[in-house]
DSSP file (Angstrom, degrees, kcal/mol; ACC not computed):
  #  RESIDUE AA STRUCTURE BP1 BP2  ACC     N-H-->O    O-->H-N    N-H-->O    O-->H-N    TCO  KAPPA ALPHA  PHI   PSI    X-CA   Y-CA   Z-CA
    1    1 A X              0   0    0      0, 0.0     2,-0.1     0, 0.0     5,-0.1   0.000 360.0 360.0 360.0 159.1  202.9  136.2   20.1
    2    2 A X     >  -     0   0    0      1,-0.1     4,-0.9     0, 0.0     5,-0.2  -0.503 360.0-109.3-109.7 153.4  200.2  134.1   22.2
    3    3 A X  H >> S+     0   0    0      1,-0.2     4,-3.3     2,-0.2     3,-1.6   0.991 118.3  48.3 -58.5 -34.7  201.1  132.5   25.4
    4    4 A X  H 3> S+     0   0    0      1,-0.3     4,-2.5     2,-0.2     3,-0.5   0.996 107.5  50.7 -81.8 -22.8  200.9  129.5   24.3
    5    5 A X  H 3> S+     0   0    0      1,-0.2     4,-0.5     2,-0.2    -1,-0.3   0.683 110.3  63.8 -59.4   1.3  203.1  129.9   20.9
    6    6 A X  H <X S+     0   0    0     -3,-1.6     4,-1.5    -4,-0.9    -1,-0.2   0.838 109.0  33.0 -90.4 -33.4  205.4  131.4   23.6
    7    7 A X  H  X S+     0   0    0     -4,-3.3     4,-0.5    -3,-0.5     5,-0.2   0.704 107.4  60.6 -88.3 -25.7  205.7  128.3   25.4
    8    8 A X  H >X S+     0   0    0     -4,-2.5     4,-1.3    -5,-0.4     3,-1.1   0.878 111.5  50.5 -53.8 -46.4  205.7  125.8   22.7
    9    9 A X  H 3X S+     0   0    0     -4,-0.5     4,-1.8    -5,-0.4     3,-0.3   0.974 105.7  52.5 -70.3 -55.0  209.0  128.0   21.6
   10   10 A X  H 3< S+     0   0    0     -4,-1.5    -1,-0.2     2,-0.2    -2,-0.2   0.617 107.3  55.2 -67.0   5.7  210.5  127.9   24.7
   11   11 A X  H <X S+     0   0    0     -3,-1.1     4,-1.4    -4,-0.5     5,-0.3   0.650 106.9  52.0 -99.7 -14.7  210.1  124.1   24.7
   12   12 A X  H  X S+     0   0    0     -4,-1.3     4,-0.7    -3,-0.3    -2,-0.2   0.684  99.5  53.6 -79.4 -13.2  211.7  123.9   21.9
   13   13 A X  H  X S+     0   0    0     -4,-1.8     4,-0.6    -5,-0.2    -1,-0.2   0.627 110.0  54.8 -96.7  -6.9  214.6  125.7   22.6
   14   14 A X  H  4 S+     0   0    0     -5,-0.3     4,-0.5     2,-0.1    -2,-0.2   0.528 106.4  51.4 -81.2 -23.5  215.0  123.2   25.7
   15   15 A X  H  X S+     0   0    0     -4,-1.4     4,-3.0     2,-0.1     5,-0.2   0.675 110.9  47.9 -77.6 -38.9  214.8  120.3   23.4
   16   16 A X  H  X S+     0   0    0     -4,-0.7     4,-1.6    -5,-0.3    -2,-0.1   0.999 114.0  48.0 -64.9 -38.0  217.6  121.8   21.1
   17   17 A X  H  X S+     0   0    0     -4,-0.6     4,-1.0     2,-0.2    -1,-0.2   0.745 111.5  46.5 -72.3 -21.5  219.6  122.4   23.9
   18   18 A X  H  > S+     0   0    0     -4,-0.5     4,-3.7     1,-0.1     3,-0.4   0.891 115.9  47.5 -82.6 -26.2  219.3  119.1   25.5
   19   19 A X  H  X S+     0   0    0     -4,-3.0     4,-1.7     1,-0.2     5,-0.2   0.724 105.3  58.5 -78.7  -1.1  219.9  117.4   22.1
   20   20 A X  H  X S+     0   0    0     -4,-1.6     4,-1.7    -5,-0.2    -1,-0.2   0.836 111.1  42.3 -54.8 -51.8  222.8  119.7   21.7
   21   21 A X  H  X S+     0   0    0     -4,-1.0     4,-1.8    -3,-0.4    -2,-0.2   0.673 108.6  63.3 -64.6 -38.7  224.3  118.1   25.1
   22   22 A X  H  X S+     0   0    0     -4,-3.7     4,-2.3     2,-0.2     3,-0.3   0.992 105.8  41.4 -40.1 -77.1  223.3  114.8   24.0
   23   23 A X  H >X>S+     0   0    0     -4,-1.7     4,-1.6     2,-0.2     5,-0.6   0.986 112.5  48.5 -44.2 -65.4  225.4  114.8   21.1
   24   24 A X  H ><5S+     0   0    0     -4,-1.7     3,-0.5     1,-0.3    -1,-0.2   0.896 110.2  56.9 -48.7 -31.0  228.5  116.3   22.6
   25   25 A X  H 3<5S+     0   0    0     -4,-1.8    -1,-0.3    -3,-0.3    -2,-0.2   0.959 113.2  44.7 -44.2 -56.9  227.9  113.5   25.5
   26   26 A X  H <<5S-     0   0    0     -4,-2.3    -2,-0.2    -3,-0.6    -1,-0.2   0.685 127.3 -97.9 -81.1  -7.3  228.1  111.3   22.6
   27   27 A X  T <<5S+     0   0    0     -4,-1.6    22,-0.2    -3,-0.5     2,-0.2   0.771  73.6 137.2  99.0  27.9  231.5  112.9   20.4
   28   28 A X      < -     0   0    0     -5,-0.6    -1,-0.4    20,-0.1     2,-0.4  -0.698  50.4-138.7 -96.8 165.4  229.7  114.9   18.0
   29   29 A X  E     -A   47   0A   0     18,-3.3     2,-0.6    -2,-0.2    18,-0.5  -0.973  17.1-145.8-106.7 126.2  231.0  118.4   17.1
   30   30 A X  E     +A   46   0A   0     -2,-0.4    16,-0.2    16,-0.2     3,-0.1  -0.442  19.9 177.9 -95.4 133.8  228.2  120.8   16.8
   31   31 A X  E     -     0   0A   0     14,-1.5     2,-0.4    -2,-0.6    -1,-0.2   0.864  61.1  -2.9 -76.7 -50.4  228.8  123.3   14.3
   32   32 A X  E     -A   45   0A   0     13,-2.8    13,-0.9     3,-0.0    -1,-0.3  -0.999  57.6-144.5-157.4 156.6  225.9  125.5   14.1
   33   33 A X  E    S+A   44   0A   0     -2,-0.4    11,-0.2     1,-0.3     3,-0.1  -0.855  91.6   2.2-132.9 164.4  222.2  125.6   16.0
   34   34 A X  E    S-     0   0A   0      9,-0.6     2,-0.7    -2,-0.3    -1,-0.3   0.768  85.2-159.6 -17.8 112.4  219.4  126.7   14.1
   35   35 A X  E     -A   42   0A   0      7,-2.3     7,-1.2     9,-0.2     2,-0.5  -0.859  14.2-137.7-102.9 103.9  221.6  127.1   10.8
   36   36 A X        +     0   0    0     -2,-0.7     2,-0.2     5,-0.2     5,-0.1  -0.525  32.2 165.7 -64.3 116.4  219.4  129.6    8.6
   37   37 A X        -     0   0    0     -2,-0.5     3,-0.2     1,-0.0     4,-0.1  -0.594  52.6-106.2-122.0 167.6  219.2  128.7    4.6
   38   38 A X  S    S+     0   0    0      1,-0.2     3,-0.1    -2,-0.2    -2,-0.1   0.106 119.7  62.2 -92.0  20.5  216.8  130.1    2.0
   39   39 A X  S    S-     0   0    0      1,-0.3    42,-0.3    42,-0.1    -1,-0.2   0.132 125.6 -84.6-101.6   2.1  215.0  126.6    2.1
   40   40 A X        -     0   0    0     -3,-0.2    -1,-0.3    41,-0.1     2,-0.2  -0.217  63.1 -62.7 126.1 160.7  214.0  127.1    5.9
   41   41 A X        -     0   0    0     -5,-0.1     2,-0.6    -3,-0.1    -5,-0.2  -0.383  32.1-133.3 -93.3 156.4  216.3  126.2    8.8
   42   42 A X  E     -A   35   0A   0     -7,-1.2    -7,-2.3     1,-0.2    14,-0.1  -0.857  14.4-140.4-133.9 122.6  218.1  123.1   10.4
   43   43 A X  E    S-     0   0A   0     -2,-0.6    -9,-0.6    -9,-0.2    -1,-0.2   0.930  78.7  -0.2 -53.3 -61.5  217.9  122.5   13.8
   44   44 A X  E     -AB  33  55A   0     11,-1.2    11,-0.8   -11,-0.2     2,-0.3  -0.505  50.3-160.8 -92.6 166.1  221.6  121.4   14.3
   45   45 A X  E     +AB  32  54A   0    -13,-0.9   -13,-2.8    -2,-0.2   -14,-1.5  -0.722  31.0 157.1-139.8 121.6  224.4  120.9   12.2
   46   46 A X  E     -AB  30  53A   0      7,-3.8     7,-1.2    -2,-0.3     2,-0.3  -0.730  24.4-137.5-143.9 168.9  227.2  118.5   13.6
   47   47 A X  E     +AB  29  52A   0    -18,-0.5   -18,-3.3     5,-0.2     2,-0.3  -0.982  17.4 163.1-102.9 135.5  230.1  116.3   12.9
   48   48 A X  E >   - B   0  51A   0      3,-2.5     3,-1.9     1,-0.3   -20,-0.1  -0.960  64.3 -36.1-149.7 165.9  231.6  113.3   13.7
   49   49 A X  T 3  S-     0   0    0     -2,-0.3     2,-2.7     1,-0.3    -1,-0.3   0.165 125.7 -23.9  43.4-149.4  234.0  111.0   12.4
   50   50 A X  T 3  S+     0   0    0     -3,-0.1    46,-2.7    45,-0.1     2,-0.5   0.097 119.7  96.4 -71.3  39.1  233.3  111.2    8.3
   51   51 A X  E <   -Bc  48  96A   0     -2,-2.7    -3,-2.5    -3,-1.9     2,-0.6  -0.997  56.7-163.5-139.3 127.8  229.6  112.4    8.7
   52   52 A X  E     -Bc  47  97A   0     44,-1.5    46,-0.8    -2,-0.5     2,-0.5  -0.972  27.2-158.1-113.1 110.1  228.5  115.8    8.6
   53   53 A X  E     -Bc  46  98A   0     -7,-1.2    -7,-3.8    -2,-0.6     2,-0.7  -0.785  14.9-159.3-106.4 124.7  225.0  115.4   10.3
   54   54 A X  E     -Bc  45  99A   0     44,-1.5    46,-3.1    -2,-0.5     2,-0.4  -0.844  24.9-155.9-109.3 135.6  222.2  117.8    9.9
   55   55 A X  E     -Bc  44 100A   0    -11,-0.8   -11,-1.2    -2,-0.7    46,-0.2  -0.787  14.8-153.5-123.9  98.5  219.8  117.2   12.9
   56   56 A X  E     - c   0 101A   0     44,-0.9    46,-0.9    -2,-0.4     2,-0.4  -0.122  10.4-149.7 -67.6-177.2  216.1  117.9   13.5
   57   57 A X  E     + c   0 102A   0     44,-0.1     2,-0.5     2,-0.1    46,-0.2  -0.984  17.0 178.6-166.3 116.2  214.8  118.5   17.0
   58   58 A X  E     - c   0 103A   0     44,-1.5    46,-2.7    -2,-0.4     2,-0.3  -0.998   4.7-177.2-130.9 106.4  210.7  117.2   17.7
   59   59 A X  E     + c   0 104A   0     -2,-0.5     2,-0.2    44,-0.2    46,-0.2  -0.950  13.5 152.4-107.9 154.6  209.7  117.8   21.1
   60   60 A X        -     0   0    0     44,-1.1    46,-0.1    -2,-0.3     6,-0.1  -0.811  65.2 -96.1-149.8-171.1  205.9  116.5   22.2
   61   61 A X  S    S+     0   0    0     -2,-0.2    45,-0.4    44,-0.1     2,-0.4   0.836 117.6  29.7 -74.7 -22.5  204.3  115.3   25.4
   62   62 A X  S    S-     0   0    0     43,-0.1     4,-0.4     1,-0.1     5,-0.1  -0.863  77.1-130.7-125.4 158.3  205.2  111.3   24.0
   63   63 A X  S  > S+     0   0    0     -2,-0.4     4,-0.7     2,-0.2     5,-0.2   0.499 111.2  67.4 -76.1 -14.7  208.2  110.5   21.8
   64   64 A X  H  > S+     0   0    0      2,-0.1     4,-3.5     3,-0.1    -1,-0.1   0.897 107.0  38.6 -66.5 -71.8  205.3  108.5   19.7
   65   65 A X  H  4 S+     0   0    0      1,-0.3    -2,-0.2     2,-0.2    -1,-0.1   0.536 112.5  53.3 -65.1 -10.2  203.8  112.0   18.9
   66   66 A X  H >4 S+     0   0    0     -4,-0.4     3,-0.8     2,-0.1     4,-0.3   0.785 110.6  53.5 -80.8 -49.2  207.2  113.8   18.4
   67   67 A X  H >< S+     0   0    0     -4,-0.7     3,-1.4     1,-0.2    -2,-0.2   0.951 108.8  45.2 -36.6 -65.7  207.8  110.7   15.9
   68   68 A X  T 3< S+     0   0    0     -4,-3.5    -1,-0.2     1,-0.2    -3,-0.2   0.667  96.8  76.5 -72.9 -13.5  204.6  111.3   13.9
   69   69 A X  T <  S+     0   0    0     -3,-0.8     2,-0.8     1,-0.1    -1,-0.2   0.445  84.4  82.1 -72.3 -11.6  205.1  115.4   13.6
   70   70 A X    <   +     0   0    0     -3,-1.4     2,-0.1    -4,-0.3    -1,-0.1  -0.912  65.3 176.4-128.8 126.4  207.6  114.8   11.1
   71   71 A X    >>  -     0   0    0     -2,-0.8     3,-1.6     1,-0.0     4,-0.6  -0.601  49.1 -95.6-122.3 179.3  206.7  114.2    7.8
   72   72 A X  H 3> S+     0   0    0      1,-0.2     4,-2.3     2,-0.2    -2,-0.0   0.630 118.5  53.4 -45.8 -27.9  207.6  113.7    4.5
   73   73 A X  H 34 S+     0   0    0      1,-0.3    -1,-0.2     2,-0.2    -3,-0.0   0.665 113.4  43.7 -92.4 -23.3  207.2  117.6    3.5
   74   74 A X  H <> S+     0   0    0     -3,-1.6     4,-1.2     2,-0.2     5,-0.4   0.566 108.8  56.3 -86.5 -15.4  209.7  118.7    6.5
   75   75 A X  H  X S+     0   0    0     -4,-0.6     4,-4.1     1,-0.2     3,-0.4   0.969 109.5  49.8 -87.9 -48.3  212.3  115.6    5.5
   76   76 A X  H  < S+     0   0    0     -4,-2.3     4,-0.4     1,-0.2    -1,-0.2   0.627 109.8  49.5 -49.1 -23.0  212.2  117.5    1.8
   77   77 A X  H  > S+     0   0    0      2,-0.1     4,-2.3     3,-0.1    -1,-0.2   0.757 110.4  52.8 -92.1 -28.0  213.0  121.2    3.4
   78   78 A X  H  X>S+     0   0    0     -4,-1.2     4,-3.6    -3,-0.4     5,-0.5   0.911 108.0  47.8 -75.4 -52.3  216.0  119.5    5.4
   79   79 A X  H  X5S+     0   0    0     -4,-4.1     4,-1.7    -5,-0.4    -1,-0.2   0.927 117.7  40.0 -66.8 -22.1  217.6  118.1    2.4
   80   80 A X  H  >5S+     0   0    0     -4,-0.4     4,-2.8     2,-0.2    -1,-0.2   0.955 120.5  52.4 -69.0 -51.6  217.3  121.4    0.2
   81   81 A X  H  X5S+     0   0    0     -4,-2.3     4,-0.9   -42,-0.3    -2,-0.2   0.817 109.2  39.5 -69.6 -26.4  218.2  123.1    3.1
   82   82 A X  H  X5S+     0   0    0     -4,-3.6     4,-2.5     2,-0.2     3,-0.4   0.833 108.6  61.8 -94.5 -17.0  221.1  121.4    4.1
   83   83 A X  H  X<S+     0   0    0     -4,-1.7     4,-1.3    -5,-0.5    -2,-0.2   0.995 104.0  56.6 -51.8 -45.2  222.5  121.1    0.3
   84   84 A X  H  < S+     0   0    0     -4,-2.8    -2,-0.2     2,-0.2    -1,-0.2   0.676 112.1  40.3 -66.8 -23.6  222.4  124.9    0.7
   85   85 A X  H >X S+     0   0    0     -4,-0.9     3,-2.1    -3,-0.4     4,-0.9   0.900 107.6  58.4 -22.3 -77.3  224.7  124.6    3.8
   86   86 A X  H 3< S+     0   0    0     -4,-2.5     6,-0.3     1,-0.3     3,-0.2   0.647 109.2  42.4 -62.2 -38.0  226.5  122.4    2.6
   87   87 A X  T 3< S+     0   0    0     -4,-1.3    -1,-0.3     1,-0.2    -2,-0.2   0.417 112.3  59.3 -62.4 -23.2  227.5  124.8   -0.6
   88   88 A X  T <4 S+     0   0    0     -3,-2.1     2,-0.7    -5,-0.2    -2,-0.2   0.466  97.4  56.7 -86.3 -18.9  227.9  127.5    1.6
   89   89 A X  S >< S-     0   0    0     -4,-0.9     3,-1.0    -3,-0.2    -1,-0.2  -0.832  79.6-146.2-136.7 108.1  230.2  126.3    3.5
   90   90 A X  T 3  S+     0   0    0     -2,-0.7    -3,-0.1     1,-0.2    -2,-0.1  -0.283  76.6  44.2 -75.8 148.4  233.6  125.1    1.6
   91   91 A X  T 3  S+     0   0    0      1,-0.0    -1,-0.2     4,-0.0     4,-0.1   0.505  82.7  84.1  64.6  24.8  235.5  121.9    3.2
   92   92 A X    <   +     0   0    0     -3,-1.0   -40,-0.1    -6,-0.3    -2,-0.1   0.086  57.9 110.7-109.1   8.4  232.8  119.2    4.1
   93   93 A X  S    S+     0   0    0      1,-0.2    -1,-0.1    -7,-0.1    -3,-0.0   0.917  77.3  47.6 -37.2 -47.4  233.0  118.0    0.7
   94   94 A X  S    S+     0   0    0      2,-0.1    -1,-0.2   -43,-0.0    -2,-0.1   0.867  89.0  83.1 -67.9 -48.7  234.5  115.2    1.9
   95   95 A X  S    S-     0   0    0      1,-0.1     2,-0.4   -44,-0.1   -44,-0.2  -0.006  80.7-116.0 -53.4 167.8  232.5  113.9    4.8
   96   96 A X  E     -c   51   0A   0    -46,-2.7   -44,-1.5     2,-0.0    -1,-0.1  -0.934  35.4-107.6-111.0 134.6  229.3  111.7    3.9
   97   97 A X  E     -c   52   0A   0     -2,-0.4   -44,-0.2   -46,-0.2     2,-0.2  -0.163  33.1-177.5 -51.2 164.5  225.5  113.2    4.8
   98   98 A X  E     -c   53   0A   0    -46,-0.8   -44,-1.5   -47,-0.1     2,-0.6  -0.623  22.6-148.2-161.8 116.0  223.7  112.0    7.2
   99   99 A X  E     -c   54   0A   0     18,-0.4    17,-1.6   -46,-0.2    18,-0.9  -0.693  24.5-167.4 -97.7 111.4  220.2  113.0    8.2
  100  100 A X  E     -c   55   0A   0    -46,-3.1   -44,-0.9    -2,-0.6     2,-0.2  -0.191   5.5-155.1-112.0 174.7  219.8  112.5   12.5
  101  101 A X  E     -c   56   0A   0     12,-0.3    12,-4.8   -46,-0.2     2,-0.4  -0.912   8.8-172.2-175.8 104.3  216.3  112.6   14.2
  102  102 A X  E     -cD  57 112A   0    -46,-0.9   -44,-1.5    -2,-0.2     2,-0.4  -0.989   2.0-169.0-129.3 144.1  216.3  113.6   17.7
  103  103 A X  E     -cD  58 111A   0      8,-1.7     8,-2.9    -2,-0.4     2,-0.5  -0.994   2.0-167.6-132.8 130.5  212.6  113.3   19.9
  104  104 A X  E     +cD  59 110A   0    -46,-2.7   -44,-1.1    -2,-0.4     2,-0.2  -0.895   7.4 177.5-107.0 120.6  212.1  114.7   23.4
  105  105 A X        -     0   0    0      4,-0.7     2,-0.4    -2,-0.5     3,-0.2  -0.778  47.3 -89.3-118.1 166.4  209.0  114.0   25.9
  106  106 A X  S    S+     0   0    0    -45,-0.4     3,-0.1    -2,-0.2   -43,-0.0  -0.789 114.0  11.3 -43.7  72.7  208.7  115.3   29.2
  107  107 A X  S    S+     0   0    0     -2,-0.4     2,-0.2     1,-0.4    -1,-0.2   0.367 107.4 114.0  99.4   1.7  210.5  112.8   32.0
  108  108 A X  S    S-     0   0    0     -3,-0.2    -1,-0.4     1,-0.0     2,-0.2  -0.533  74.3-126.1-111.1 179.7  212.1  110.8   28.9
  109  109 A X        -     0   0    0     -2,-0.2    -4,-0.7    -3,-0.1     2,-0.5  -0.417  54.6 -88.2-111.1 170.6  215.9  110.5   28.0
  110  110 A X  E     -D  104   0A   0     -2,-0.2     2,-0.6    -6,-0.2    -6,-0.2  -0.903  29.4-136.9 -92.1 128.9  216.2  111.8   23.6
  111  111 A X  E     -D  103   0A   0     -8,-2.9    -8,-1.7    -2,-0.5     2,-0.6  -0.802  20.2-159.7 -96.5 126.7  215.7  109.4   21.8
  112  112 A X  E     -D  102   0A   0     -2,-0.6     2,-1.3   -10,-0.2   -10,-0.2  -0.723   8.7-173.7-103.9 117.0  218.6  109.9   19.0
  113  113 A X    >   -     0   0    0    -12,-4.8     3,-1.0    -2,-0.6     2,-0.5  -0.743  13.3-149.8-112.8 108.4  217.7  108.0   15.7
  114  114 A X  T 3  S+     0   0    0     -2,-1.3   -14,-0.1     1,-0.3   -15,-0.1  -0.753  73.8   8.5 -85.1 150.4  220.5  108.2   13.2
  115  115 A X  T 3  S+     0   0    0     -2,-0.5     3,-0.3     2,-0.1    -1,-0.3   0.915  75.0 170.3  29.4  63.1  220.0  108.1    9.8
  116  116 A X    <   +     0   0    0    -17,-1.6     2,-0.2    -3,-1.0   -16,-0.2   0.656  65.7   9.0 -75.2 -12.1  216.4  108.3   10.2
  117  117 A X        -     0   0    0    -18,-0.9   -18,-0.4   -42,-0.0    -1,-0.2  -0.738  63.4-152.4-166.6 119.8  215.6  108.9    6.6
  118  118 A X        -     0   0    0     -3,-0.3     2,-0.4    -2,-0.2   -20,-0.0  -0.446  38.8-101.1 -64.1 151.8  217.8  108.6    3.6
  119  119 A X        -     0   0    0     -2,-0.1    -1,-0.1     4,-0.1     5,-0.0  -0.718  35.8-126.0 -96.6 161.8  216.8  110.8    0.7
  120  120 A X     >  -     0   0    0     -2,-0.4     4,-1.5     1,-0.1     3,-0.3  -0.311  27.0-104.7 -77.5 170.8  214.9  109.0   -2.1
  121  121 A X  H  > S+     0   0    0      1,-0.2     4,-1.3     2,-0.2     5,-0.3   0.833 128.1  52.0 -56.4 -27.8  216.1  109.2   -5.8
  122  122 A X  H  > S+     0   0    0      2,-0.2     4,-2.6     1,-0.2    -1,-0.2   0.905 108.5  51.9 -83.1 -43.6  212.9  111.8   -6.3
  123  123 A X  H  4 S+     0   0    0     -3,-0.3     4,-0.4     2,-0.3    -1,-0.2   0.929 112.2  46.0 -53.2 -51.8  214.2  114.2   -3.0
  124  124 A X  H  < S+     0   0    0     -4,-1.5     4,-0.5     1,-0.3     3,-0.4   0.690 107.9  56.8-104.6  -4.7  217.6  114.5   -4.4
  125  125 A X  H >< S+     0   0    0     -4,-1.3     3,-2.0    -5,-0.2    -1,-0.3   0.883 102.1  57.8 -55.5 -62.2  216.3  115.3   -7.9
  126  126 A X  T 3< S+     0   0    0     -4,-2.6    -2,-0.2    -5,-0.3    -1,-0.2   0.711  89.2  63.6 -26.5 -41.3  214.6  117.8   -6.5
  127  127 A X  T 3         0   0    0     -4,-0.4    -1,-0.2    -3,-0.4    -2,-0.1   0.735 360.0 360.0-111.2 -41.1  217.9  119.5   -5.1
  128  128 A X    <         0   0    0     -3,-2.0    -1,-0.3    -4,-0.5    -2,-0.1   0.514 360.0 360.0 -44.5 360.0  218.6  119.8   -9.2
């Protein structure tokens, strides 16, 4: 691995861990950190109250440019992936999804966006 993919990973594993703290600051319960699926993996997986919240994790140098790193093709790997979670793991039938968006800069607070994208009729065909 190259230095700088060496550091790019270790800021990302300081952005999961502050949004990890975020939430529990905030009354989630975190379930699992990077939750591995055969559709690719989800940074967080949390509850609170009747929402079982699957959470991605964008650090950049601006919270603009963390924003703009996630696209449609990642939002489509979360939702497979977390149906495959979700199947795997018996008793959150009940709760309602909810897909969370957390972005970390340098000197900035995370900024936590809940239900940052719903999936579209087309997404959750997919899932079929």
């Amino acid at each position: 691995m190259t230095a700088p993919r060496r550091a790019a990973e270790a800021r990302g594993r300081w952005a999961e861990w502050l949004a990890m703290a975020w939430l529990a600051c905030k009354g989630y319960r975190l379930l699992e950190h990077r939750a591995r699926t055969a559709a690719g993996e989800i940074d967080l997986v949390a509850t609170r109250g009747d929402y079982l919240v699957f959470v991605e994790v964008k650090a950049r140098q601006t919270l603009a440019a963390a924003l703009e790193s996630f696209g449609s093709r990642q939002r489509r790997r979360i939702i497979r992936a977390a149906s495959l979670w979700r199947a795997r793991h018996r008793g959150f039938e009940t709760l309602h999804m909810r897909y969370d968006l957390i972005l970390v800069a340098p000197g900035r607070w995370p900024q936590h966006r809940r239900a940052a994208w719903i999936p579209e009729d087309r997404e959750a065909l997919d899932l079929l």
